[in-house]
N, CA, C and O atoms as a GROMACS GRO file, in nm:
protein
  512
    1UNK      N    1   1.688   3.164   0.274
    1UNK     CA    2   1.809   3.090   0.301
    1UNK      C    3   1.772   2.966   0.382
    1UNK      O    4   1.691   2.981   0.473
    2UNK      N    5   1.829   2.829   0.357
    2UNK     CA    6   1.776   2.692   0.428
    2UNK      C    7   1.893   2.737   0.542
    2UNK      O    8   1.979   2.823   0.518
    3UNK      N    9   1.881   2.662   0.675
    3UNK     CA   10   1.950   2.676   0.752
    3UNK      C   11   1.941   2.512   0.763
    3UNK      O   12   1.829   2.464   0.743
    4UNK      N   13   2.050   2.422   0.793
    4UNK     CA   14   2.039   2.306   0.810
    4UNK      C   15   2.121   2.309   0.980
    4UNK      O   16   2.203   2.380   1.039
    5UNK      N   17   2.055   2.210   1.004
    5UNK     CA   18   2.058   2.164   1.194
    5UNK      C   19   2.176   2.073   1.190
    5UNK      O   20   2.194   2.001   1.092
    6UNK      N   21   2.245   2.073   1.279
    6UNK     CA   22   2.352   1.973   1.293
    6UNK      C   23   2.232   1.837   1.333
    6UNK      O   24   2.132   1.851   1.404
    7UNK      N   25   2.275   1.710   1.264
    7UNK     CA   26   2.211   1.579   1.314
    7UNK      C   27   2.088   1.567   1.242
    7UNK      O   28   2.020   1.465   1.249
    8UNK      N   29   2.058   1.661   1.178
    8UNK     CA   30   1.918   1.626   1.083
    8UNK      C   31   1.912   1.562   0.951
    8UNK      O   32   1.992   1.619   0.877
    9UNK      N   33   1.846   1.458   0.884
    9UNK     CA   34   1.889   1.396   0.804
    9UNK      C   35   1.742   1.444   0.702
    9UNK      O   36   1.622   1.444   0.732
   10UNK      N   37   1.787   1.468   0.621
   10UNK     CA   38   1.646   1.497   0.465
   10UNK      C   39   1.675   1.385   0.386
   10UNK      O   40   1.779   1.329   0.352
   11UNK      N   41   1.516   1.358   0.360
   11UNK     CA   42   1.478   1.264   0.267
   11UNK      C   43   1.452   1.350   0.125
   11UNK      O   44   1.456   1.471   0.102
   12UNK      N   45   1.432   1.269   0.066
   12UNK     CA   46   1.421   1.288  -0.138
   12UNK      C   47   1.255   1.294  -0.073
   12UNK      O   48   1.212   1.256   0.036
   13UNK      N   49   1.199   1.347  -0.169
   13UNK     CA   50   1.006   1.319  -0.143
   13UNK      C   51   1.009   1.212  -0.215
   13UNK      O   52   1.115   1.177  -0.268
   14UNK      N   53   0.897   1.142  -0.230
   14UNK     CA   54   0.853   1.042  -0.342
   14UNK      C   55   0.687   1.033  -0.384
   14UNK      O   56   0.591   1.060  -0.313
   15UNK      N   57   0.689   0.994  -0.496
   15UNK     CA   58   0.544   0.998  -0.557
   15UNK      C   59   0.446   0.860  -0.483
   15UNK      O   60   0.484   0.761  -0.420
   16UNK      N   61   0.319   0.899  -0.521
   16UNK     CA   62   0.236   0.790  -0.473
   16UNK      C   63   0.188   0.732  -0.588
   16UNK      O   64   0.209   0.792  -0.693
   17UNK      N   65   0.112   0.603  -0.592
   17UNK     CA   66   0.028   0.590  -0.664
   17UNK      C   67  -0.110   0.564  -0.609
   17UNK      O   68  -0.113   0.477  -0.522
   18UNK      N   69  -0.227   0.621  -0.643
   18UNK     CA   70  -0.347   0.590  -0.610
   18UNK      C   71  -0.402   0.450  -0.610
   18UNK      O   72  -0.365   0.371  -0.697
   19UNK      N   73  -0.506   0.407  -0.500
   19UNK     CA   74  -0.546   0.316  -0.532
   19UNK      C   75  -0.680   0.344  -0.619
   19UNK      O   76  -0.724   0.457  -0.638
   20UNK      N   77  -0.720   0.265  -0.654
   20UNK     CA   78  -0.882   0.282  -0.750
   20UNK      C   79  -0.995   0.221  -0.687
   20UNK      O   80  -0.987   0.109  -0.636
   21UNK      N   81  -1.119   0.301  -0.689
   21UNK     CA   82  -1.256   0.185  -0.722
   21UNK      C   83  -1.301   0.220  -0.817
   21UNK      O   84  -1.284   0.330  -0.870
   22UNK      N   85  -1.391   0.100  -0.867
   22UNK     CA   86  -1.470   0.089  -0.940
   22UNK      C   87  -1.638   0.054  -0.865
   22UNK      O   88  -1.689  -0.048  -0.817
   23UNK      N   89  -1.685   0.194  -0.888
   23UNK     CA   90  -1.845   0.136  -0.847
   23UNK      C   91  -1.940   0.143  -0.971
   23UNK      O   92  -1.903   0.145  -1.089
   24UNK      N   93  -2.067   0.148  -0.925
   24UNK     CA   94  -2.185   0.140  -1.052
   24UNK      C   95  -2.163   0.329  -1.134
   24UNK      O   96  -2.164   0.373  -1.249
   25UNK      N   97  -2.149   0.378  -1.024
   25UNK     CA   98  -2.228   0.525  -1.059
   25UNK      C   99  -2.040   0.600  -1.106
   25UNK      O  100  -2.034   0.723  -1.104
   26UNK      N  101  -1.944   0.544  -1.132
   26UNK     CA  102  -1.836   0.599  -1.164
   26UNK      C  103  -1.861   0.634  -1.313
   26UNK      O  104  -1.962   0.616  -1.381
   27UNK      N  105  -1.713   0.704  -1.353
   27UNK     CA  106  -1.719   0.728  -1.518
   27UNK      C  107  -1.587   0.749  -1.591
   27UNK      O  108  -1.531   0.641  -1.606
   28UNK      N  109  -1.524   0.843  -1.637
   28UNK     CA  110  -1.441   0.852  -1.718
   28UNK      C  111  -1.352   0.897  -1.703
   28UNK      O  112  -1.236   0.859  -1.713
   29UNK      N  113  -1.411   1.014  -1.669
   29UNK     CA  114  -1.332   1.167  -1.676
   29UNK      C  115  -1.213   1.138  -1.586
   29UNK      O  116  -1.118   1.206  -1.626
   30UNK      N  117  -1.187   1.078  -1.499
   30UNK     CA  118  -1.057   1.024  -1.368
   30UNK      C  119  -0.924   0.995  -1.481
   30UNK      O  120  -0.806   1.028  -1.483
   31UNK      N  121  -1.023   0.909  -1.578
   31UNK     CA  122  -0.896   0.862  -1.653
   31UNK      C  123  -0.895   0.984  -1.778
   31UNK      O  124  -0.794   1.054  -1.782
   32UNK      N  125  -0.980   1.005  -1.856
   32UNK     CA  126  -0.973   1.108  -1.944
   32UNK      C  127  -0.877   1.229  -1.911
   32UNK      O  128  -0.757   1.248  -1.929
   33UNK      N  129  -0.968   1.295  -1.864
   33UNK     CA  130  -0.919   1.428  -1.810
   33UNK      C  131  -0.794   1.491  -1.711
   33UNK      O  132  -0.733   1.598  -1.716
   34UNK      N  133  -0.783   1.333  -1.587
   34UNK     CA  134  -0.704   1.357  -1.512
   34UNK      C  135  -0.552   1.295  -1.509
   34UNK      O  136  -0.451   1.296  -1.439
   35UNK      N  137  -0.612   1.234  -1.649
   35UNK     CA  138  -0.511   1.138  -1.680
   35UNK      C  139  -0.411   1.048  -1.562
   35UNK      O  140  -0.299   1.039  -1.512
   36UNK      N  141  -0.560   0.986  -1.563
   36UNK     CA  142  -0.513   0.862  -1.458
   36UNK      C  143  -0.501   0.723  -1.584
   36UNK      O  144  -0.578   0.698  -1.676
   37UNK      N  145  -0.354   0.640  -1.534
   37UNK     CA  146  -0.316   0.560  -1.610
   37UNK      C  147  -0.404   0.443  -1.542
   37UNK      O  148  -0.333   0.382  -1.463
   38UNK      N  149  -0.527   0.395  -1.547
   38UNK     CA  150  -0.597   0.232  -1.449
   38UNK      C  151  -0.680   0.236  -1.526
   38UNK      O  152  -0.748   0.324  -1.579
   39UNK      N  153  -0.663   0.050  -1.537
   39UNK     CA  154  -0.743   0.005  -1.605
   39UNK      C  155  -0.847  -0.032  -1.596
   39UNK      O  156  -0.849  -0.155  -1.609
   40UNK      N  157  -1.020   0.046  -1.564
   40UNK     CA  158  -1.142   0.013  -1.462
   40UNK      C  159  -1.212   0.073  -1.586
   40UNK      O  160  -1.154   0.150  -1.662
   41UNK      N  161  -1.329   0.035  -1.598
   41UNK     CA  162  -1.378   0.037  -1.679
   41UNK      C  163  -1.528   0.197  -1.664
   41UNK      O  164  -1.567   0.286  -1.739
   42UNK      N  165  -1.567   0.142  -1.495
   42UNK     CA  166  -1.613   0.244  -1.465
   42UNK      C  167  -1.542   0.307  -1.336
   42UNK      O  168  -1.580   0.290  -1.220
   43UNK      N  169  -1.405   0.400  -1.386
   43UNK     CA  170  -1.314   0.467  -1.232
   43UNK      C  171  -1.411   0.562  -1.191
   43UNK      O  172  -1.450   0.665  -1.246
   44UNK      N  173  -1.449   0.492  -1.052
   44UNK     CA  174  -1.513   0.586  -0.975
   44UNK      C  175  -1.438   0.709  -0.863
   44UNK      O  176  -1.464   0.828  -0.845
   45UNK      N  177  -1.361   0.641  -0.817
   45UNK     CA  178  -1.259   0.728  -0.717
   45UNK      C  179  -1.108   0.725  -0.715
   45UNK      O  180  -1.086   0.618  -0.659
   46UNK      N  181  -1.064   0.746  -0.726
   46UNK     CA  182  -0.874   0.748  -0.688
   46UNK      C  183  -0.817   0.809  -0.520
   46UNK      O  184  -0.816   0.923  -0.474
   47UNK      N  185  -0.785   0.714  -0.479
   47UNK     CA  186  -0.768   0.769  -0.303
   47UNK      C  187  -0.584   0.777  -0.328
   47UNK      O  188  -0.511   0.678  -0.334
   48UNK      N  189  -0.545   0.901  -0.338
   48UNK     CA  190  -0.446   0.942  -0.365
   48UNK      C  191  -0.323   0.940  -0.245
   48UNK      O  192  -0.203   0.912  -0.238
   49UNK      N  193  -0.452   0.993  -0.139
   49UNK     CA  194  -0.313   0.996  -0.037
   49UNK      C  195  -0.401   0.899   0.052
   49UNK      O  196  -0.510   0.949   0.081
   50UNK      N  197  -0.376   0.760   0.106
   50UNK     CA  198  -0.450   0.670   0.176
   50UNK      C  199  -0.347   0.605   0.272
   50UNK      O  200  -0.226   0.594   0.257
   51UNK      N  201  -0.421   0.565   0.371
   51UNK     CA  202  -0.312   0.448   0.475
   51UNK      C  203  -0.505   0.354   0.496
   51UNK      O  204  -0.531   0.268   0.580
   52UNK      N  205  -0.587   0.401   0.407
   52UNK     CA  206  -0.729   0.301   0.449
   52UNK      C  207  -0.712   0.187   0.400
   52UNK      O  208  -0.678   0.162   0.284
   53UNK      N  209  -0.746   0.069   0.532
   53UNK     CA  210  -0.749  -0.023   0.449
   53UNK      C  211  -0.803  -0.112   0.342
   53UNK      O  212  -0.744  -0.214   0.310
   54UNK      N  213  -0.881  -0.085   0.304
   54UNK     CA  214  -0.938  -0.095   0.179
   54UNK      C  215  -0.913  -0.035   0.017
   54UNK      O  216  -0.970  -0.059  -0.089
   55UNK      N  217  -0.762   0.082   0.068
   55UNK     CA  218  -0.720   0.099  -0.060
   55UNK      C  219  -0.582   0.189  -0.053
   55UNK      O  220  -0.582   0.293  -0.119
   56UNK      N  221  -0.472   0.159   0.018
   56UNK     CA  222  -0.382   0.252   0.036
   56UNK      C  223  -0.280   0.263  -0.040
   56UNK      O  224  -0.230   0.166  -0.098
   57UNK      N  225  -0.232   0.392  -0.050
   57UNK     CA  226  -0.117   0.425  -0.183
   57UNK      C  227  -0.028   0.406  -0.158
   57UNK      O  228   0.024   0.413  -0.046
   58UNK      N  229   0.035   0.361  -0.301
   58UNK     CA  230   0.182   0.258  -0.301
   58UNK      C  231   0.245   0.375  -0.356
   58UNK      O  232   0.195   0.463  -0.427
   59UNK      N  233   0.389   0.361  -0.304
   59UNK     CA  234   0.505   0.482  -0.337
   59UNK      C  235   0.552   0.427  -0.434
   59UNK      O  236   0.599   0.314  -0.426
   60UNK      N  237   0.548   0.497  -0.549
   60UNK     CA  238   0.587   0.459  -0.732
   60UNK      C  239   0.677   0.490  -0.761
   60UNK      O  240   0.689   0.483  -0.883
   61UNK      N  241   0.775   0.532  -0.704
   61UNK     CA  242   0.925   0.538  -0.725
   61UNK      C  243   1.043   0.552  -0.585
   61UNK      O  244   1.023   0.571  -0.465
   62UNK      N  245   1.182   0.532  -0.672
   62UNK     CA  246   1.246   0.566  -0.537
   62UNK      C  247   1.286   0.447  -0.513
   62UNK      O  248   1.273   0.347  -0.583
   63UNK      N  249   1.367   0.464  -0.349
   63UNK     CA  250   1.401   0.354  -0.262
   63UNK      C  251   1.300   0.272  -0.189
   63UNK      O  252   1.329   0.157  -0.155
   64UNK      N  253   1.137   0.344  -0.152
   64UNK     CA  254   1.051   0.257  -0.161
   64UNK      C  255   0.988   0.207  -0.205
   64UNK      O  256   0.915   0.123  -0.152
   65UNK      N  257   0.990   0.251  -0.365
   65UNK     CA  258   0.911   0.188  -0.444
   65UNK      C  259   0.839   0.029  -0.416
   65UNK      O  260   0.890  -0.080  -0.390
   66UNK      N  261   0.725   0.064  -0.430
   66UNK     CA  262   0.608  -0.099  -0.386
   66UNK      C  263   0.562  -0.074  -0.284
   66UNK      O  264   0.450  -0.120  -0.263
   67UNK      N  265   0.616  -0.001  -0.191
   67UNK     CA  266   0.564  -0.001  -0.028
   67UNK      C  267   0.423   0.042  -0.007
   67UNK      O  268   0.399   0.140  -0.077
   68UNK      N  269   0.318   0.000   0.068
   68UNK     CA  270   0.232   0.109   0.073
   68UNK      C  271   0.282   0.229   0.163
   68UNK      O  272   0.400   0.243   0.192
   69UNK      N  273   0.211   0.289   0.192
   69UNK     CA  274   0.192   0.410   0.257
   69UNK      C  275   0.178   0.402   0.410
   69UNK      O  276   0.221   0.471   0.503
   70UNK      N  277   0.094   0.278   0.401
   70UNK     CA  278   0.091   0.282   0.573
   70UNK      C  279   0.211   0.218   0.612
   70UNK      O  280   0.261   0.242   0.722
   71UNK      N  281   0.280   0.112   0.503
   71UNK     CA  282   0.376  -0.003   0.597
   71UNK      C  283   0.447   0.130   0.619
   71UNK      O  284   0.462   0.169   0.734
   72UNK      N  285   0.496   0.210   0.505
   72UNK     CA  286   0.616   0.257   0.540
   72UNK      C  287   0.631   0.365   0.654
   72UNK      O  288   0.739   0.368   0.714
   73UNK      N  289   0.515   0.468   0.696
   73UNK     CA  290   0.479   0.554   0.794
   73UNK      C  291   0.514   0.463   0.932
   73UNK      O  292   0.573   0.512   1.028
   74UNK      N  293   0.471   0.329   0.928
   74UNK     CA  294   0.444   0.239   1.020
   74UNK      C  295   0.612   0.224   1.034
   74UNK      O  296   0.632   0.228   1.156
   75UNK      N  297   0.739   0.210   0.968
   75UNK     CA  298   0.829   0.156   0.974
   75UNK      C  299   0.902   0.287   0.961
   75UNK      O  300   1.011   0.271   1.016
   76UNK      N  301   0.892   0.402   0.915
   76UNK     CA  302   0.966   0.560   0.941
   76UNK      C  303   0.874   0.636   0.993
   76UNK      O  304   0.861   0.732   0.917
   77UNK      N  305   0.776   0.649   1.114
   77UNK     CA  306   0.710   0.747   1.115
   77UNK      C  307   0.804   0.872   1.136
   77UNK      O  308   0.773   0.956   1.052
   78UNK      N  309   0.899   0.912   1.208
   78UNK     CA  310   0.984   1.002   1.208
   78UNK      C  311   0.990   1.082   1.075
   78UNK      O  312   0.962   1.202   1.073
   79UNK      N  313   1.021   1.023   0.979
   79UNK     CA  314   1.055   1.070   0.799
   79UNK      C  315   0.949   1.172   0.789
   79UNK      O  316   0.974   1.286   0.752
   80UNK      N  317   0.794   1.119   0.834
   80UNK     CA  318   0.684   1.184   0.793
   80UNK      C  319   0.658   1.294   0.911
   80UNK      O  320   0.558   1.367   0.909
   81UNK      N  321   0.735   1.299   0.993
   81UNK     CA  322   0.634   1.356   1.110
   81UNK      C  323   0.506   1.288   1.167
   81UNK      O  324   0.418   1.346   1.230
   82UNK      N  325   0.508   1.212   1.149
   82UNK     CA  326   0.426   1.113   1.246
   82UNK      C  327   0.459   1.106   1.359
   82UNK      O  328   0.573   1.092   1.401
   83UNK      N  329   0.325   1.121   1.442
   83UNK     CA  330   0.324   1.105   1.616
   83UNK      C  331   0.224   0.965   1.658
   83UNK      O  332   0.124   1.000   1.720
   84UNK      N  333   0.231   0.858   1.643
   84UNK     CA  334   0.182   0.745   1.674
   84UNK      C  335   0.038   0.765   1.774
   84UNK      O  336  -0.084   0.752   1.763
   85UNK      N  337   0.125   0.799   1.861
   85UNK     CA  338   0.055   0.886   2.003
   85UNK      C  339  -0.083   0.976   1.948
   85UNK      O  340  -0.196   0.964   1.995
   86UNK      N  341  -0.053   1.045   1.863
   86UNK     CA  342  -0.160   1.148   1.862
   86UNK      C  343  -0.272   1.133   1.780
   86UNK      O  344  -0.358   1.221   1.779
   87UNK      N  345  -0.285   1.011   1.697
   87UNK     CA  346  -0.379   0.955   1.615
   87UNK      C  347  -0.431   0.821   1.638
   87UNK      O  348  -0.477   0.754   1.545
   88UNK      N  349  -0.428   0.790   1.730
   88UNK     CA  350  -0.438   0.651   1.807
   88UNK      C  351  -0.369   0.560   1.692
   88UNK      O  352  -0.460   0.488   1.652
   89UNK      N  353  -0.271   0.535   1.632
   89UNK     CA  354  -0.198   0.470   1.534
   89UNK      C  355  -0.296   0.486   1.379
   89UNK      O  356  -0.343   0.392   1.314
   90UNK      N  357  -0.304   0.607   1.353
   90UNK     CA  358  -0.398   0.596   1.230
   90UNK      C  359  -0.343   0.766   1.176
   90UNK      O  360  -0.313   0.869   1.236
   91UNK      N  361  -0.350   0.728   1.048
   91UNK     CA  362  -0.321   0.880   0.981
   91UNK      C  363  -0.466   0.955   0.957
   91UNK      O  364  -0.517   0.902   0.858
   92UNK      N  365  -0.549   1.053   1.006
   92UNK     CA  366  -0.642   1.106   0.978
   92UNK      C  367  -0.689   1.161   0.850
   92UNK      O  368  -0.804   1.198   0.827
   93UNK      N  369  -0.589   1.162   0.767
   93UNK     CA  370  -0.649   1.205   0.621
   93UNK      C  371  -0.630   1.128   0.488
   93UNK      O  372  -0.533   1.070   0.440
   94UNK      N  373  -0.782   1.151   0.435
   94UNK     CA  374  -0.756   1.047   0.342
   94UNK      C  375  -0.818   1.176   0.209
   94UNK      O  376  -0.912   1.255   0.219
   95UNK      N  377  -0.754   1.162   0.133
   95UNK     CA  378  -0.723   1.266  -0.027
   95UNK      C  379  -0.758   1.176  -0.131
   95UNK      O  380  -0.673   1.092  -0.163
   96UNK      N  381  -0.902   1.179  -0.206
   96UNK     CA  382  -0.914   1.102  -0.301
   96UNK      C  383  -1.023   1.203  -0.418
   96UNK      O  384  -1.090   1.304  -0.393
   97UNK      N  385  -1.011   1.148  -0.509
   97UNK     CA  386  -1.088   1.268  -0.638
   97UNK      C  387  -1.229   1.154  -0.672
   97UNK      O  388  -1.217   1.033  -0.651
   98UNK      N  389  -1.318   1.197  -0.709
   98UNK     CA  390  -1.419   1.129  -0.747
   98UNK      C  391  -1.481   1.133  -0.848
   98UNK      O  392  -1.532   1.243  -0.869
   99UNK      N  393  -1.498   1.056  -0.924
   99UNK     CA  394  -1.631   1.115  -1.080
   99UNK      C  395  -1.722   1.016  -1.058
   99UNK      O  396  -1.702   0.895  -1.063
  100UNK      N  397  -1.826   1.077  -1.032
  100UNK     CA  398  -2.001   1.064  -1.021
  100UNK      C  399  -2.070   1.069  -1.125
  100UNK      O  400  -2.151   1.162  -1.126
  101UNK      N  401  -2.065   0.977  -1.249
  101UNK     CA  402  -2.133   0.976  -1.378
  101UNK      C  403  -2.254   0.983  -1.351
  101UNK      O  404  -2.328   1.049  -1.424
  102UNK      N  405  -2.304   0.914  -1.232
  102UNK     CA  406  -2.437   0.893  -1.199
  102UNK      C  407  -2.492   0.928  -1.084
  102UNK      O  408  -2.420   0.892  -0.990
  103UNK      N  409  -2.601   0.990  -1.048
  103UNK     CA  410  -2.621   1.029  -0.906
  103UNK      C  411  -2.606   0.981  -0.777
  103UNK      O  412  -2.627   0.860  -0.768
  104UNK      N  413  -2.578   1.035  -0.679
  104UNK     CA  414  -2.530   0.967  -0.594
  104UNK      C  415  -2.656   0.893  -0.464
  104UNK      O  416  -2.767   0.845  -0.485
  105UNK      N  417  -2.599   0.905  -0.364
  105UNK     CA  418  -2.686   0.851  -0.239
  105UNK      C  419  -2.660   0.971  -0.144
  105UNK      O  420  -2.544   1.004  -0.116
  106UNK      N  421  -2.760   1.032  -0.096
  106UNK     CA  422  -2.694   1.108   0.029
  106UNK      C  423  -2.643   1.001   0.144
  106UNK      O  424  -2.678   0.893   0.191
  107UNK      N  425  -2.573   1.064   0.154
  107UNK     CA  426  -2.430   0.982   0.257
  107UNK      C  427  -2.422   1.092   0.392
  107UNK      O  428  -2.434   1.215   0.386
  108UNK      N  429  -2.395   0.995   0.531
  108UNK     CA  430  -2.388   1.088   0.620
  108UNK      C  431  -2.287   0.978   0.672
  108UNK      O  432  -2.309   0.857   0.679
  109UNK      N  433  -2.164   1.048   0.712
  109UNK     CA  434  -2.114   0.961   0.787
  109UNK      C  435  -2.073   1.021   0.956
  109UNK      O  436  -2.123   1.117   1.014
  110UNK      N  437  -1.973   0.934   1.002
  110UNK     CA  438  -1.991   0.889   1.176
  110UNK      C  439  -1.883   1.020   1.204
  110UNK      O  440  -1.807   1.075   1.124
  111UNK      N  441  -1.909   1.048   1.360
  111UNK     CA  442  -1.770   1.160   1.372
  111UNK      C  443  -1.692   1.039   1.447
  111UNK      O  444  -1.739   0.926   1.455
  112UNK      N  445  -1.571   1.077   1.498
  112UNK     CA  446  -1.433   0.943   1.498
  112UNK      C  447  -1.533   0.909   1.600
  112UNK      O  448  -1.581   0.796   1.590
  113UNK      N  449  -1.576   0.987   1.704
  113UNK     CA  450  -1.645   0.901   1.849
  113UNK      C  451  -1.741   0.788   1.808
  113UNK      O  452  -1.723   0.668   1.830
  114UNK      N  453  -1.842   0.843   1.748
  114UNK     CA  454  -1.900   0.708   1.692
  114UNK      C  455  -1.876   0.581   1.606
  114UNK      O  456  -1.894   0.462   1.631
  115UNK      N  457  -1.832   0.642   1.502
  115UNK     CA  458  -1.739   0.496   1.431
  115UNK      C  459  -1.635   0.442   1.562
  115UNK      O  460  -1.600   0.326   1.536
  116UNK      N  461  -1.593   0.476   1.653
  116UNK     CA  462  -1.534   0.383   1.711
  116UNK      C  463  -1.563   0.321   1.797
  116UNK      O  464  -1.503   0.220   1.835
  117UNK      N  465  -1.700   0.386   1.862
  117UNK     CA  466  -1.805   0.301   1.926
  117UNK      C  467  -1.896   0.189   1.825
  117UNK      O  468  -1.949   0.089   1.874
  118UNK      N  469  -1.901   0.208   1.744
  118UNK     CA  470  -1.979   0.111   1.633
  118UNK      C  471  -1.930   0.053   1.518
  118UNK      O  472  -1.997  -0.035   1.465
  119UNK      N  473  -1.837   0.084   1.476
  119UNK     CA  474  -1.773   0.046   1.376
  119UNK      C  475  -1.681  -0.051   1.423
  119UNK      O  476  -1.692  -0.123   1.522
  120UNK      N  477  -1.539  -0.045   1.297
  120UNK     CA  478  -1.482  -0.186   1.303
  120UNK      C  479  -1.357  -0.090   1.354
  120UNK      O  480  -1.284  -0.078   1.256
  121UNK      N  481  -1.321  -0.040   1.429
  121UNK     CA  482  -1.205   0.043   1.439
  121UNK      C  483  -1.162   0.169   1.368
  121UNK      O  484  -1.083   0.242   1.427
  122UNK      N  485  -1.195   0.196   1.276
  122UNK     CA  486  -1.177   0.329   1.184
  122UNK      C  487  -1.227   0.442   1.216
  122UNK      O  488  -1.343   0.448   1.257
  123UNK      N  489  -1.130   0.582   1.200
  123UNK     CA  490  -1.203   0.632   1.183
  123UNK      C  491  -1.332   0.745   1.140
  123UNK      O  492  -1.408   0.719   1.047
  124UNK      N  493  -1.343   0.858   1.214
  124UNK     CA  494  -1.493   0.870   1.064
  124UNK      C  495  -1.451   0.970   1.009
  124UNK      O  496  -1.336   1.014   1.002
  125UNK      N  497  -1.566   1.013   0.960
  125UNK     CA  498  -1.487   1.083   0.823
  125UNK      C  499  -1.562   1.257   0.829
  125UNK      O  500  -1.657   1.263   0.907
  126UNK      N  501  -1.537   1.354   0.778
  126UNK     CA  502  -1.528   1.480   0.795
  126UNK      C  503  -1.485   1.504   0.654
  126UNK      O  504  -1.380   1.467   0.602
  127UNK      N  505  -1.614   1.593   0.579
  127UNK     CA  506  -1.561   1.605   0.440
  127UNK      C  507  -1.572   1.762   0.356
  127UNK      O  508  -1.659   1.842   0.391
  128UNK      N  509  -1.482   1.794   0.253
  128UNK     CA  510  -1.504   1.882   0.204
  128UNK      C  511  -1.522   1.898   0.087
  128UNK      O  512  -1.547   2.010   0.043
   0.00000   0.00000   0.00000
């Protein structure tokens, strides 16, 4: 049974759209299989749920349709449950799928303490 709160207001959900890269070592299957609609020739990644800046997802329908992800968190964090406060103004998770046609690089990246001692503000990453 929903119990609704006096003074609480619900939103509709809304869809995202991914942003894309294209690197050397990408391939197909993103668009094949996962039936991703982009037009890249080699889709290497789809960052599905993003506020990074280098590729953040736009809400594809709805009343925000066009928005990214971060403006709009940035302009309702309330809607999302966002605590400003508790992420030093940054959403900690970033949700993206990958196809690796080609081998990769071992990759090590920073924990948040260091990327924010060395880096450009961001921060690091923790993966599964």
């Amino acid at each position: 049974m929903l119990r609704i709160r006096p003074n609480m207001t619900y939103h509709k959900p809304f869809l995202l759209s991914p942003a894309a890269k294209d690197y050397l070592w990408g391939g197909n299957r993103l668009r094949d299989g996962f039936c991703k609609n982009i037009d890249i020739s080699l889709l290497a990644e789809t960052l599905e749920y993003s506020t990074h800046p280098n590729g953040p997802s736009i809400i594809s329908r709805g009343e925000y349709k066009g928005i990214s992800l971060t403006d709009f968190i940035s302009k309702h964090p309330h809607i999302v449950g966002y605590h400003p406060t508790s992420s030093k103004g940054k959403i900690p998770i970033l949700v993206k799928f990958i196809d690796a046609k080609a081998n990769l690089s071992i990759q090590v990246h920073p924990s948040d303490e260091y990327a924010q001692q060395h880096g450009n503000g961001q921060l690091g990453k923790t993966e599964m």
